[in-house]
C-alpha positions in Angstrom: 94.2 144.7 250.1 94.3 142.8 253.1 97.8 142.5 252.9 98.7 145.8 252.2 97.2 146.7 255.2 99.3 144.1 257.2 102.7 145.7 255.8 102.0 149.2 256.9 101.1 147.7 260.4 104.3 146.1 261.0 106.8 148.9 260.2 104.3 151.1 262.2 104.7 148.8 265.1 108.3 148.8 264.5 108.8 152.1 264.8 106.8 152.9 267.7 108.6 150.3 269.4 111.9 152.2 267.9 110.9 155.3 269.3 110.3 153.9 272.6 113.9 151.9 272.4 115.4 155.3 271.5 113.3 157.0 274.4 114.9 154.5 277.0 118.2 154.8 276.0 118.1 158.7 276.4 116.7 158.6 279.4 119.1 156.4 280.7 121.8 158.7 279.2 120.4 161.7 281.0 120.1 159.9 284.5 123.9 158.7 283.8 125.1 162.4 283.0 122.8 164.0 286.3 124.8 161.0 288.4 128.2 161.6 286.7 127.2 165.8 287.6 126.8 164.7 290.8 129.3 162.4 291.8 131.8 165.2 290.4 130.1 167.9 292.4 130.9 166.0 295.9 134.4 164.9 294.5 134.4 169.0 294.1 132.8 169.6 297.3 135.1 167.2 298.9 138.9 168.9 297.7 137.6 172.1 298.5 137.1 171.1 301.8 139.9 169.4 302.4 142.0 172.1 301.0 140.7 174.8 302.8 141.1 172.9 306.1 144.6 172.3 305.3 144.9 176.2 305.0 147.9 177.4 306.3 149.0 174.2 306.7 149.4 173.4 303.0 152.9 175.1 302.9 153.8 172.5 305.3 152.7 170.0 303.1 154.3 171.0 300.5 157.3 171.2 302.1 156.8 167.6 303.4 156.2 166.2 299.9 159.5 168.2 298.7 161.4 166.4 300.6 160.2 162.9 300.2 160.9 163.6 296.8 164.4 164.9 297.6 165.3 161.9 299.5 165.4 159.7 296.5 167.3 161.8 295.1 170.0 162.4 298.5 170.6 158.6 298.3 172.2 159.4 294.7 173.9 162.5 295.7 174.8 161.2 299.3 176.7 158.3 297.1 178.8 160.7 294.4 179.5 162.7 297.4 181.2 160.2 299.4 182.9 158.4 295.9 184.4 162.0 295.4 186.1 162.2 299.1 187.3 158.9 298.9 188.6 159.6 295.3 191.6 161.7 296.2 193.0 163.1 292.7 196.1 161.7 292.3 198.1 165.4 290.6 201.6 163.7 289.3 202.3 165.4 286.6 205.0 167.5 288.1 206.1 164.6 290.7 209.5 163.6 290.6 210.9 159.4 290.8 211.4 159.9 294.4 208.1 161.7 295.1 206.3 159.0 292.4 207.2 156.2 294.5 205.7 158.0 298.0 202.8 158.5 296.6 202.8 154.7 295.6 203.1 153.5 299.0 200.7 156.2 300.1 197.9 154.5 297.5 199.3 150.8 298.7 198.6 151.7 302.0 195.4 153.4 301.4 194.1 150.5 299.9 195.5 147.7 302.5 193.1 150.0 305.0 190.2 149.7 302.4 190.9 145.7 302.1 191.1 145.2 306.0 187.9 147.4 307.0 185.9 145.3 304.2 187.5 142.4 305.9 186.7 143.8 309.2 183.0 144.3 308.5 182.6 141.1 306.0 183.6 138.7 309.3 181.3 140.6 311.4 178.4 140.5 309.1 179.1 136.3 309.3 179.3 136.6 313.2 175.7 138.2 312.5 174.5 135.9 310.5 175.3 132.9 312.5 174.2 135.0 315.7 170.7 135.4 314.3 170.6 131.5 313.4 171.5 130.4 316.7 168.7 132.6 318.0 166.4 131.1 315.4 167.4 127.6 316.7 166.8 129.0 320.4 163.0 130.1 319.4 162.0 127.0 317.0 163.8 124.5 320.3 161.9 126.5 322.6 158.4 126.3 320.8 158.6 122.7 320.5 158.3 122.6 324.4 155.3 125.6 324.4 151.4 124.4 325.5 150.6 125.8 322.3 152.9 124.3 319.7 153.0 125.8 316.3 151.5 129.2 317.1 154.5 131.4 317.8 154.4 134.7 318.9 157.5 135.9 317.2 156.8 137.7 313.9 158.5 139.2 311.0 161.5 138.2 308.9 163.2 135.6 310.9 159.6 133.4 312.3 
């Protein structure tokens, strides 16, 4: 009988220990929902305070994000815009020989103005280059000579 007795301890044991497990776990799933509740209550509190300060200012705002957004979007249309003035359409369908050749020499020309402002602006942009390496040279040469070698003032993209 002894032994009998033993078994029914056990699983009694077992399950009061069970219970208890169980017991711990939903409290700790209540105190997690109350802190969740409250953490979204002051998230809450917080937007409604910060809209209602931004009041009549939020149609500014909105106006501000409106056109960050649009900007993106000016870059693309800014582009197409000035691709359709350069694009001139050429309408020769009802050109004669003559007339066919002028506008020839008009295009030629148009383009030998294209290739010598690219050219133009190419050469300068190597004049920049070597302008801003020179100055590089200047700063590095005159650091060399500094008390306190190796800790340059100058900052950004070209240090």
């Amino acid at each position: 009988m002894r032994r009998s007795r033993r078994k029914r301890r056990r699983p009694r044991r077992r399950r009061k220990k069970e219970r208890e497990r169980q017991a711990k776990l939903a409290e700790e799933k209540m105190r997690k929902e109350e802190e969740e509740a409250k953490k979204r209550a002051e998230d809450d509190a917080k937007k409604k305070k910060v809209l209602s300060n931004m009041g009549a200012h939020f149609g500014g705002y909105l106006v501000k994000a409106e056109q960050k957004r649009g900007k993106r979007q000016t870059g693309r249309e800014m582009k197409l815009r000035i691709l359709s003035e350069r694009k001139k359409p050429l309408e020769i369908d009802y050109l004669g020989e003559d007339q066919l050749r002028e506008k020839a020499q008009e295009l030629s020309n148009w383009i030998h103005q294209l290739e010598s402002e690219k050219f133009d602006l190419m050469e300068k942009l190597k004049q920049q280059k070597y302008e801003i390496n020179v100055l590089y040279n200047r700063i590095s040469h005159a650091q060399k000579f500094r008390k306190g070698a190796g800790k340059g003032r100058v900052g950004g993209r070209w240090k």
